[in-house]
C-alpha positions in Angstrom: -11.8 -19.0 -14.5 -10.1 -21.0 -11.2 -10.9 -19.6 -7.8 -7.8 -18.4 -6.6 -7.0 -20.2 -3.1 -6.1 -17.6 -0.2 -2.2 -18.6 -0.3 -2.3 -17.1 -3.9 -4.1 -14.2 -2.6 -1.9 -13.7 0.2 1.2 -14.2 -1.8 -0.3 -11.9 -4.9 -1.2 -9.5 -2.0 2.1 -9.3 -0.1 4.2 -8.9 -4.1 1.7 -6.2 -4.4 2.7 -4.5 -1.1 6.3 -5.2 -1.7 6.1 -3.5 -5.0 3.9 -0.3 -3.4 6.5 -0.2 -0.6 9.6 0.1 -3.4 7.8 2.9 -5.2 6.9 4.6 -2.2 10.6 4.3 -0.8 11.8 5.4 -4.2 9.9 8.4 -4.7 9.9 9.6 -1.1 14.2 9.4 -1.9 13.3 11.7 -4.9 12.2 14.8 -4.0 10.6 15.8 -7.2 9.0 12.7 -8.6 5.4 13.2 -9.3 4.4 10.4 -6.7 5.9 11.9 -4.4 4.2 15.2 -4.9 1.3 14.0 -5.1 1.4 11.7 -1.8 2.7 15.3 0.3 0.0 17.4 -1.2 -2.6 15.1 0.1 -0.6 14.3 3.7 -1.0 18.0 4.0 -4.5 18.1 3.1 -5.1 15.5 5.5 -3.1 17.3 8.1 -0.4 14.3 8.9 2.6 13.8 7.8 3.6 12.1 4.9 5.4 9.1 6.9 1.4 8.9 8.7 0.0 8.7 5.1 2.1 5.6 3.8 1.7 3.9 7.3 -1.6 4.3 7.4 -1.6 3.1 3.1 0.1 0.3 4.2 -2.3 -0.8 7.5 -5.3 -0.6 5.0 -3.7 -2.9 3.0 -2.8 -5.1 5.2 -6.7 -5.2 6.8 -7.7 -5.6 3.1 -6.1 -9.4 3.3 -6.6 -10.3 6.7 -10.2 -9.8 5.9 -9.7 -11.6 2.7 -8.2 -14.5 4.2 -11.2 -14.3 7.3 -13.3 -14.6 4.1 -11.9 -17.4 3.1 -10.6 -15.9 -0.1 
């Protein structure tokens, strides 16, 4: 199996994000969607809102490949 060089990473990374961003945008448009349901029950459980919940999804993310690419990977 290749190595996957930290462009790859970072590009396979940044599709991922784009596609997590499009399902989070669609469901939050659609009340009911199960996604959606499921990301407010735990925002409340968490006590934030659900905007704080995909922000804070999205930082981790993010920290996930800048420590990737820190890692050389």
């Amino acid at each position: 199996m290749s190595k996957l060089t930290s462009k790859k990473v970072l590009a396979a990374t940044v599709a991922g994000l784009a596609v997590a961003g499009g399902g989070a945008a669609i469901a939050a448009s659609q009340s009911d969607a199960p996604g959606s349901t499921f990301f407010d029950a735990v925002a409340r459980h968490l006590g934030v809102s659900s905007e704080e919940l995909e922000d804070a999804t999205k930082a981790a993310a993010i920290d996930q490949v800048n420590q990737a690419l820190e890692n050389g990977r």
